[in-house]
N, C-alpha and C positions, 0 to 999 in steps of 0.2 A: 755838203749833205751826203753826197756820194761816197764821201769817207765815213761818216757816221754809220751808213746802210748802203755799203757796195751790193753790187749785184750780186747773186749766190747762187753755188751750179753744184752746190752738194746737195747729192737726196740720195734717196735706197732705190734699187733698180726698180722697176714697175712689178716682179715677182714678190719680190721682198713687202709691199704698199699693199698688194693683192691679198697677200699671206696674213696682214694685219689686220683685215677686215674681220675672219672671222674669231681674230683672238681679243680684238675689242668685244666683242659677243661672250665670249669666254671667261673674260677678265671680270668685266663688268655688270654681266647677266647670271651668267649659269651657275658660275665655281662660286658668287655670294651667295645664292640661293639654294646651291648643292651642301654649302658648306654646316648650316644648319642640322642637317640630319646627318653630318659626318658626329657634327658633336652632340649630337641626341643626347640628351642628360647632363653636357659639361658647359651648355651655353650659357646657361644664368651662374656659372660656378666662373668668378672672373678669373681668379687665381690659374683654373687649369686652360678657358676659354682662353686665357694669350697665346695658347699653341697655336689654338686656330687660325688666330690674324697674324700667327710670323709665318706660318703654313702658307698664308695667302698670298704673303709679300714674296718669299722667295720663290713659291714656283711660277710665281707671275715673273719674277726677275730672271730666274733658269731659261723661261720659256720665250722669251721675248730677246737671249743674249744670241740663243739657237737660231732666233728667227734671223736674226743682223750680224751674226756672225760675221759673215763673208763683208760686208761693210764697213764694220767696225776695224777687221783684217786692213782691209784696202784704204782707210781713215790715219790707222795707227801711224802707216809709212809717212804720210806726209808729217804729222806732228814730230816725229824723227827728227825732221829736213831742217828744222825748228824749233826746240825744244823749249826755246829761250820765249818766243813770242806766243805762243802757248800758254804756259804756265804766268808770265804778264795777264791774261787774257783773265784766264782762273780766277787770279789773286782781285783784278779789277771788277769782275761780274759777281763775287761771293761779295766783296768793299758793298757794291750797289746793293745787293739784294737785302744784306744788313741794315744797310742805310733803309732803304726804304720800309723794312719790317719797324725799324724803332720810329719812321715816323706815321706809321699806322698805328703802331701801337700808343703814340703819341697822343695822335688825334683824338684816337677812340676812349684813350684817359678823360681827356678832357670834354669830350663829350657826354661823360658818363657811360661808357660800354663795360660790359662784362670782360676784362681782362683775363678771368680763368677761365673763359670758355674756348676766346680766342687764342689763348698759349696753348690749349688743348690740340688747337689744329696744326700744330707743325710738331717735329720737323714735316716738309711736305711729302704725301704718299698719292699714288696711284688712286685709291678710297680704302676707306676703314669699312669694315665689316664687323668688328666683332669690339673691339678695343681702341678708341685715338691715339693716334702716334705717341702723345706724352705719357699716356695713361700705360701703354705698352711699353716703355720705357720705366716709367713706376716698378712695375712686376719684373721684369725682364731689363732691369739696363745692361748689361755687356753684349746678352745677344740681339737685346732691341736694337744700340746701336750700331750693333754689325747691319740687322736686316733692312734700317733704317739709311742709311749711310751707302751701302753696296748694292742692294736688291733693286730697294723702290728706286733707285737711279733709274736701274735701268729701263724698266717699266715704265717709266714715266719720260724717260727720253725716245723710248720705242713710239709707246699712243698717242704720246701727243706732237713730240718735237719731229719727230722722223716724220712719223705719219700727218700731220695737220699742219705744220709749219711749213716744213722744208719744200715738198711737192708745189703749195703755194707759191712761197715768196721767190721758187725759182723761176713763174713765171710774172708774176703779180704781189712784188714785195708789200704793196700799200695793204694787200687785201690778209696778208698772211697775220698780221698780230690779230685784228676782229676773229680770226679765224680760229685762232688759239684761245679767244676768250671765250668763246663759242664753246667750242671743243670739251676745254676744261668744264664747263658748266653740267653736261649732261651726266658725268658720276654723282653731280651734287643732285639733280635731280632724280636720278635712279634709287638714289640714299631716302628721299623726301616720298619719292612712291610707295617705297620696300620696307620704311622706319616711320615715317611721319614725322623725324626728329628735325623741322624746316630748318630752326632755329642754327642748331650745329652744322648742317651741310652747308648751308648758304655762308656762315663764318668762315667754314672752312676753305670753302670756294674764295672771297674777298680776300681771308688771310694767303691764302696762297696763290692767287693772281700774279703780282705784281714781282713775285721770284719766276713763274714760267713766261712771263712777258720778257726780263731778264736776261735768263737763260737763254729763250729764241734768240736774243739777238746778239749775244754771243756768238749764236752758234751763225747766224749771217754775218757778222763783223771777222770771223776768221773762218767759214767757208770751212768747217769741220764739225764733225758733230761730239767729239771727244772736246772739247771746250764747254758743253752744258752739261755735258756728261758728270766730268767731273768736277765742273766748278759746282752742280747741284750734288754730288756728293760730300763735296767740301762743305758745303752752305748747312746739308743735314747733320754731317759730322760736328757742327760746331753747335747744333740745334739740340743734338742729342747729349752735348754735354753740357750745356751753359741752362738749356730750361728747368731741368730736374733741380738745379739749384734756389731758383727763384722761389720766396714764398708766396705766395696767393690765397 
């Protein structure tokens, strides 16, 4: 079991955890609610409104690389030392994350679930504000899945993994995934305050569970944070190109 979920002594200095407090406020509160009357007139206009949501994603992703900089710096070096058992690590948590999306998407077939609502919610983001990941990919595929693929990584490895994971499981590994499903929840309910759209946040939230459950443990199974990093950029990258395919 120890090998499954060794102990794990990677985290961001207590500066860097401090600093995330109030760009969770930022991310999640202000800049959806700012973003609005940035696009006064273009918001019901979808076509121009996809600025808005790749606006969101990458200065959430700019802002959050500034914030971990100096970590990600100090990170890099070990993956170096390594490069081989790394990149194994990738290839095996993007395999899982796969896996487990086609067997949700499975279930919820045969359930009778709304499949286009659910392929709506990935590749996985930070939260949508204006556009869902697929739908911004519709209008925007080259630079959707640039912003999709590179930005929300980082974002999403900062708010959540960095910040809610990591801090945890370095002292209380059992309590760290509850912690993360925790965590991830409250953009879905920020969406359900701010939209009323239950329906889509809550999807989106389920469908994208089980890739940041994943990705955590990654990043505890090789004690780096450059293993969810990029295996969830890998995972979007292949999101971004194989969904827009699908017809629904």
């Amino acid at each position: 079991m120890d090998q499954l979920f060794p102990s794990m002594n990677s985290k961001p200095e207590k500066i860097q955890l401090f600093a995330l407090i109030p760009a969770w406020l930022w991310v999640f509160v202000l800049l959806p609610m700012f973003m609005p009357f940035v696009g006064l007139g273009l918001w019901e206009q979808t076509e121009l409104s996809v600025w808005l949501e790749i606006g969101y994603h990458v200065a959430n992703g700019i802002a959050m690389l500034l914030l971990l900089l100096r970590y990600l710096k100090d990170e890099w070096f070990m993956v170096q030392t390594d490069l081989r058992y790394t990149l194994k690590h990738i290839a095996l948590t993007v395999g899982l994350a796969v896996a487990a999306e086609l067997v949700l998407f499975g279930a919820a077939h045969l359930l009778g679930g709304e499949l286009g609502t659910l392929l709506n919610c990935l590749p996985a983001v930070e939260m949508f504000i204006s556009h869902t990941p697929l739908l911004l990919l519709d209008l925007q595929p080259i630079l959707g899945t640039v912003t999709l693929s590179v930005f929300a990584p980082i974002s999403i490895c900062a708010l959540f993994y960095c910040f809610g994971f990591a801090p945890v499981c370095y002292r209380r590994p059992w309590l760290a995934y509850p912690c993360v499903a925790v965590l991830t929840l409250i953009p879905a309910v920020i969406n359900i305050l701010w939209r009323g759209q239950t329906d889509l946040a809550l999807s989106s939230y389920l469908v994208q569970l089980p890739v940041h459950l994943l990705m955590c443990w990654s990043y505890q199974k090789t004690d780096n944070v450059w293993t969810p990093l990029l295996s969830l950029a890998v995972f979007n990258l292949l999101a971004s190109v194989v969904l827009p395919l699908i017809p629904f």
